[in-house]
N, C-alpha and C positions, 0 to 999 in steps of 0.2 A: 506464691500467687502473682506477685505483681512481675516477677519474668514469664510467668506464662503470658500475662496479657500482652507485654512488650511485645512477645515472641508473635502471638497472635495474630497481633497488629500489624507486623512485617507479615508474615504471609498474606494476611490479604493487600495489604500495597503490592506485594509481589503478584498477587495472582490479579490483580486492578490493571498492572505494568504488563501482566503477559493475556492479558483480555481486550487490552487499547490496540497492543501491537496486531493481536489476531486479527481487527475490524481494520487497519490501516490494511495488514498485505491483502486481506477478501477486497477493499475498495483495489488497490494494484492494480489485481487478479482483474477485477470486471473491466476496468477504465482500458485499461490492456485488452482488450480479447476486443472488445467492443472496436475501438482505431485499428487495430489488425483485421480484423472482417472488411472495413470499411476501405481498408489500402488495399483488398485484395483483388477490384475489381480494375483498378489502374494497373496493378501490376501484371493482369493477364490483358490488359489491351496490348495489340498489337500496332506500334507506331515508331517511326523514325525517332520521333522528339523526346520516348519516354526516358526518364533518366533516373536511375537508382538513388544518385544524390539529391535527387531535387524530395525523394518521397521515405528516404529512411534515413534515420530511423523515426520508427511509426510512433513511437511511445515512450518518452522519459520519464520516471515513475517520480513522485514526489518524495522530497524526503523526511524522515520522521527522526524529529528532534529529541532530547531525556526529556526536554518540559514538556512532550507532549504526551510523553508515557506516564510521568511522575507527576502532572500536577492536573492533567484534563481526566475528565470522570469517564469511564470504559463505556457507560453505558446512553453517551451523549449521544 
């Protein structure tokens, strides 16, 4: 009985760890889509001065640390 519970216990930390992770790449996903829409109006203007470098890249995603899988609650 009492490794069941241990065992238990680890899956839901595991499935906590892969439910944190899900809500972090869906945030990615949106934050991304959102700044790329919004570059996409510079990058069809038509002008001498426009410059690739100055406008990409559009979106560096955040990174996602163990402590934030392992110790923040999935459902924050």
């Amino acid at each position: 009985m009492l490794e069941t519970v241990i065992a238990l216990i680890i899956i839901i930390l595991f499935l906590g760890g892969i439910i944190k992770m899900w809500f972090w790449a869906n945030k990615q996903i949106v934050e991304r889509q959102l700044r790329y829409n919004a570059s996409r109006v510079a990058a069809g203007t038509s002008s001498d001065t426009y410059r690739l470098s100055e406008h990409w890249p559009v979106y560096t995603p955040d990174s996602l640390t163990e402590e934030e899988v392992l110790l923040e609650s999935p459902l924050k």
